[in-house]
Short mmCIF file of the C-alpha atoms (twelve columns), coordinates in Angstrom:
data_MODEL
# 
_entry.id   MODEL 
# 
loop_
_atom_site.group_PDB 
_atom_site.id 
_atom_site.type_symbol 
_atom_site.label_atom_id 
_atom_site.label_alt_id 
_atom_site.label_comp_id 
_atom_site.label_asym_id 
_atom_site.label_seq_id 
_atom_site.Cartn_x 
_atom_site.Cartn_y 
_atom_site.Cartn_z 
_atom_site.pdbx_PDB_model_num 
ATOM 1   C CA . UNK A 1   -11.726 28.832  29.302  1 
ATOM 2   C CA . UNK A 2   -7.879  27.994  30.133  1 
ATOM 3   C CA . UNK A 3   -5.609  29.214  27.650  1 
ATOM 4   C CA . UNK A 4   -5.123  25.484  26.264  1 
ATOM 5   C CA . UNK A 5   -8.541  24.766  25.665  1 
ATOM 6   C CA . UNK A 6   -8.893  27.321  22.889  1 
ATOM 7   C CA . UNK A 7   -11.434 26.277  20.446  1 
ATOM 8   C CA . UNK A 8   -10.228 25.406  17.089  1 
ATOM 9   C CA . UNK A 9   -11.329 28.382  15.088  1 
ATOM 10  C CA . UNK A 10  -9.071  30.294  17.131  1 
ATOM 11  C CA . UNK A 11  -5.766  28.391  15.232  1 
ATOM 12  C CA . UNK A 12  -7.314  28.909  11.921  1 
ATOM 13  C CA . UNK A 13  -4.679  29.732  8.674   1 
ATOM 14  C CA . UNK A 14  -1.632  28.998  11.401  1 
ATOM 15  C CA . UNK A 15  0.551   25.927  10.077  1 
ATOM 16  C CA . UNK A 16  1.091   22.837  12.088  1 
ATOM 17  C CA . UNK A 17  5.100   22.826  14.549  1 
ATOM 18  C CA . UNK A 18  7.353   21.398  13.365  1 
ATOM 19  C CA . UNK A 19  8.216   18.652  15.300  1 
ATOM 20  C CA . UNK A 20  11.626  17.579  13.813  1 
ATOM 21  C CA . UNK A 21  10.082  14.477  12.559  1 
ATOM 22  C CA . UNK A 22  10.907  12.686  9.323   1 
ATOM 23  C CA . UNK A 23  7.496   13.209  7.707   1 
ATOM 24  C CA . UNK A 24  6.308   12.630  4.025   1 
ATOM 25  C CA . UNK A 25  4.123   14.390  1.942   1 
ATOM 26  C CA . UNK A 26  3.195   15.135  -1.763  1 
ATOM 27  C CA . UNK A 27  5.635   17.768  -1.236  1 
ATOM 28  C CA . UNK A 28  8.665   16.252  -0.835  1 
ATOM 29  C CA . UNK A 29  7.999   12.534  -2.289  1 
ATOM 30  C CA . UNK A 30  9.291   11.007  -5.143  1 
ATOM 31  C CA . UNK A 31  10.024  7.681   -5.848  1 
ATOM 32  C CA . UNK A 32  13.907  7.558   -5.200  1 
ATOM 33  C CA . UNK A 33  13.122  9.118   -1.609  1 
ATOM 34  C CA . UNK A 34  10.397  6.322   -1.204  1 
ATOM 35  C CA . UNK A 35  13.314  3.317   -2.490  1 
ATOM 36  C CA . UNK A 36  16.047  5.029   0.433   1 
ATOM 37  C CA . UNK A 37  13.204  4.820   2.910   1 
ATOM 38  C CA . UNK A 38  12.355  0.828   2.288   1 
ATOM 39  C CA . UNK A 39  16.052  0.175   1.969   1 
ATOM 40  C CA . UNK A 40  16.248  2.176   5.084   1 
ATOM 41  C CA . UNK A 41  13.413  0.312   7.230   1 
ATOM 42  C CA . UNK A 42  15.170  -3.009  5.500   1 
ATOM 43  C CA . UNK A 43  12.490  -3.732  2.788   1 
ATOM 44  C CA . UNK A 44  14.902  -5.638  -0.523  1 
ATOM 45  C CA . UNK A 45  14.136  -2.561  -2.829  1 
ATOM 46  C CA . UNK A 46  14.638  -1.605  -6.459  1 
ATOM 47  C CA . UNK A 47  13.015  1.416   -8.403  1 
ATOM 48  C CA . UNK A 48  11.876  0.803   -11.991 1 
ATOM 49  C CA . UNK A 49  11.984  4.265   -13.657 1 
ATOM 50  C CA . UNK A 50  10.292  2.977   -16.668 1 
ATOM 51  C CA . UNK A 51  7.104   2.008   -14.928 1 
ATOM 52  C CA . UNK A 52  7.177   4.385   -12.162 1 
ATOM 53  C CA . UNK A 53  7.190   2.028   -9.512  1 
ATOM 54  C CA . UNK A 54  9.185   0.633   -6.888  1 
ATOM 55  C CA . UNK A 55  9.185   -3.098  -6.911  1 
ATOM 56  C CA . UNK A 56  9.868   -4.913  -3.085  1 
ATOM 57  C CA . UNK A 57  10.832  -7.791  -2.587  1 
ATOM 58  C CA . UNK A 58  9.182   -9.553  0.251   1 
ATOM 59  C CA . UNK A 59  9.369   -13.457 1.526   1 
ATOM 60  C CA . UNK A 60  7.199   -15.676 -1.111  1 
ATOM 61  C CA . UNK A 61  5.672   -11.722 -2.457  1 
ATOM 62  C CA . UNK A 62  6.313   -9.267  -4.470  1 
ATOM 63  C CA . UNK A 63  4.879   -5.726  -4.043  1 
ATOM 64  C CA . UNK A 64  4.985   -2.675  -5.997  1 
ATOM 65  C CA . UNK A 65  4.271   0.833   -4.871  1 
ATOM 66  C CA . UNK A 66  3.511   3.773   -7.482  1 
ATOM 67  C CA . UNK A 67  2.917   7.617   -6.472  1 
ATOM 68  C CA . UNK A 68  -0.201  9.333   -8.326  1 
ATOM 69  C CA . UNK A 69  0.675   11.759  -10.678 1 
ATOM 70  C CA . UNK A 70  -0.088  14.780  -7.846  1 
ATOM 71  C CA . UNK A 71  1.957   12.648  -5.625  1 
ATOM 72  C CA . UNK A 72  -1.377  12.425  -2.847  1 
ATOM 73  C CA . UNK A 73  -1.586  9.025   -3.086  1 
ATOM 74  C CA . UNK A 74  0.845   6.498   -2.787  1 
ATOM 75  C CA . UNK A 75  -0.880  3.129   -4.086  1 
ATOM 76  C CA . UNK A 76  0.902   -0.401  -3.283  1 
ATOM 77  C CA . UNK A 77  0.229   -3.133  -5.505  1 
ATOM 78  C CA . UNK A 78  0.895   -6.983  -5.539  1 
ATOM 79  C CA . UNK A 79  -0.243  -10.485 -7.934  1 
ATOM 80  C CA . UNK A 80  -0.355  -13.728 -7.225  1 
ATOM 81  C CA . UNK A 81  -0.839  -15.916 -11.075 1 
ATOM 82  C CA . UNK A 82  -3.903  -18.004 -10.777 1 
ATOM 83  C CA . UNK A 83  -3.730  -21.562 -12.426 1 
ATOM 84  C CA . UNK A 84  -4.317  -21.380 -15.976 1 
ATOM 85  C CA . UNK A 85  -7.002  -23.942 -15.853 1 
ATOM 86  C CA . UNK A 86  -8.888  -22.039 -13.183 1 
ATOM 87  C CA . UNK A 87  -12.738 -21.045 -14.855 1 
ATOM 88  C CA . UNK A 88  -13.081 -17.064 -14.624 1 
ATOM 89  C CA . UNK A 89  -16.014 -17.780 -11.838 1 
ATOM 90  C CA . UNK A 90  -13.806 -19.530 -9.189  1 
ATOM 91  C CA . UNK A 91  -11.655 -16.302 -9.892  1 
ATOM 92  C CA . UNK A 92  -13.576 -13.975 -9.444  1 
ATOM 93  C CA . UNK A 93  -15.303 -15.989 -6.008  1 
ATOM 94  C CA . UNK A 94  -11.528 -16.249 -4.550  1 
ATOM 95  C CA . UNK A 95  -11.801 -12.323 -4.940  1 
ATOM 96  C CA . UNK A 96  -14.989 -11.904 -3.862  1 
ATOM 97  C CA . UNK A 97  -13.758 -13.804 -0.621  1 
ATOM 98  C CA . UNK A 98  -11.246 -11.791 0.024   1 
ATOM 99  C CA . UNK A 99  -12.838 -8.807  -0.303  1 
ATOM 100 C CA . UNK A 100 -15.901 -10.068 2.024   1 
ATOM 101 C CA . UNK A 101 -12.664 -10.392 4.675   1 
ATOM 102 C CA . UNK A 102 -12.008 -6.902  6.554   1 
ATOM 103 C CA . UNK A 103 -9.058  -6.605  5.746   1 
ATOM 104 C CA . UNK A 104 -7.064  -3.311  4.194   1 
ATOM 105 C CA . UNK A 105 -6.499  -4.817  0.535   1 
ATOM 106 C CA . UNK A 106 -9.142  -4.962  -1.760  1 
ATOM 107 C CA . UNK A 107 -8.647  -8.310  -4.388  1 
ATOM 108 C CA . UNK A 108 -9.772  -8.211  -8.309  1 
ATOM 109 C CA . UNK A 109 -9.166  -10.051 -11.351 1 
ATOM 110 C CA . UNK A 110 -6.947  -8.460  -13.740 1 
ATOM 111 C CA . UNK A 111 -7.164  -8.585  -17.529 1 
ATOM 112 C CA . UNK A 112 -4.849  -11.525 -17.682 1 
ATOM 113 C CA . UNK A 113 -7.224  -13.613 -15.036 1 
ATOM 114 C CA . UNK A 114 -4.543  -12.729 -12.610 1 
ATOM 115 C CA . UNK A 115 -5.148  -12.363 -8.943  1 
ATOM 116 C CA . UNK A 116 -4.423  -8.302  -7.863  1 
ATOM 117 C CA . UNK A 117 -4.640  -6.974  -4.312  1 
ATOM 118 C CA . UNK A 118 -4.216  -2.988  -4.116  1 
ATOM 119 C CA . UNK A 119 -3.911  -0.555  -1.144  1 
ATOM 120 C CA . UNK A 120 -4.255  3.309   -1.438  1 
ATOM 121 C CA . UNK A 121 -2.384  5.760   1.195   1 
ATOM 122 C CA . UNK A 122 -2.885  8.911   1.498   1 
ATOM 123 C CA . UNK A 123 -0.038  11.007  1.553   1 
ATOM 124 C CA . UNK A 124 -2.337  14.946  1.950   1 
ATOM 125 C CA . UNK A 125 -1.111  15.679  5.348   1 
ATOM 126 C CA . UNK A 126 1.995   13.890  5.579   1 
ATOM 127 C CA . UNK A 127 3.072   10.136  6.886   1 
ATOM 128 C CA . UNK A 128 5.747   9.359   9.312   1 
ATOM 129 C CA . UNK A 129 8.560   7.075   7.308   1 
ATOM 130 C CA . UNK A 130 7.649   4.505   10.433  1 
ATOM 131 C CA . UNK A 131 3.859   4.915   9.464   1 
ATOM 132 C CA . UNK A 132 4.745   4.029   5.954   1 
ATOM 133 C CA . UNK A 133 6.813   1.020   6.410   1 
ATOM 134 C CA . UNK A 134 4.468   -0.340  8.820   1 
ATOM 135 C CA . UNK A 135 1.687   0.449   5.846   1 
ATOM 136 C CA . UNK A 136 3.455   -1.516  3.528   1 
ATOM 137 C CA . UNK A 137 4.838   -4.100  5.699   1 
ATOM 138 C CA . UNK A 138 0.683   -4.422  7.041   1 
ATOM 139 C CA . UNK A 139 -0.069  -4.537  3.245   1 
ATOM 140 C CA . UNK A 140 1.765   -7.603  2.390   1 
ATOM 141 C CA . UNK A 141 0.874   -9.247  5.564   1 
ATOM 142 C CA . UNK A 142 -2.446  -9.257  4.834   1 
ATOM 143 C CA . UNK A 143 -2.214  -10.356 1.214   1 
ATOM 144 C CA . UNK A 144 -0.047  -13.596 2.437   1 
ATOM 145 C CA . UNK A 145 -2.764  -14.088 5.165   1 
ATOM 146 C CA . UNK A 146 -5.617  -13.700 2.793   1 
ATOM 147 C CA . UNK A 147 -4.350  -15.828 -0.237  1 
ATOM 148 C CA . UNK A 148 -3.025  -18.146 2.876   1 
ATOM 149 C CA . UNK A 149 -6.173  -18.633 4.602   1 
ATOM 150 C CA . UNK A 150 -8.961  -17.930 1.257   1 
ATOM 151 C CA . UNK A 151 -7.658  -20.063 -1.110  1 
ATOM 152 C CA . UNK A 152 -9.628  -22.964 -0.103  1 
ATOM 153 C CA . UNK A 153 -9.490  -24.205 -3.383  1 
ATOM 154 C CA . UNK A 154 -6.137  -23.789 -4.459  1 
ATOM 155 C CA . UNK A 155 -6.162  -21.890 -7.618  1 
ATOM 156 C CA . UNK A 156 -2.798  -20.099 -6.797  1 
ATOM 157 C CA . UNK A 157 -0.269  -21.379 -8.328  1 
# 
């Protein structure tokens, strides 16, 4: 067996190279890295200390993204408010719709009867800041195109 074609047992306990790369990981996130990253990529930005999120700013969308408290998870949130005269059931089938779609958002109705989409990245491992802003730019994409094209209704308001 060439030299190169070692099995993997054979790199066992030895660490990754380091490739130079601008990687991140539960052990060097936190959420005013994250905001200098999506100001970085050009993502409108703002961190809200109080909540321990990061709220962006996105045509016709708003998203939030939130670290978990071990920082392996990085979990990307966004509403759209339903019409108040909306009955729970045609709620809850919008959701059920969109979550029937395969798509990388799952849908629910919050406790206000609000429409929430959610996301959940894994950070274990690391993520290129590319890989992330393409996550979160993919995220909202596909909560525009599934409110877009599901809400055959029209119970968004």
């Amino acid at each position: 067996m060439a030299e190169e074609e070692l099995p993997p047992e054979e790199y066992a306990g030895e660490e990754p190279a380091d490739d130079g790369g601008d990687w991140i990981g539960p052990e060097n996130v936190s959420l005013e890295y994250l905001h200098a990253v999506f100001e970085a990529v050009g993502f409108t930005a703002t961190v809200d200390a109080a909540k321990g999120t990061i709220r962006i700013q996105g045509e016709d969308i708003v998203a939030r993204v939130q670290l978990s408290e071990d920082n392996e998870e990085l979990m990307t949130t966004a509403f759209y408010t339903i019409k108040p005269t909306t009955a729970r059931d045609k709620r809850l089938e919008l959701a059920n719709r969109i979550n029937q779609t395969p798509v990388m958002v799952k849908a629910w109705i919050d406790e206000d009867g609000d429409l929430g989409f959610r996301y959940i990245l894994f950070l274990v491992g690391g993520v290129t800041v590319d890989g992330l802003a393409n996550v979160v730019r993919t995220f909202i994409d596909s909560v525009k195109f599934s409110v877009e094209t599901l809400d055959t209704a029209g119970i968004i308001s």
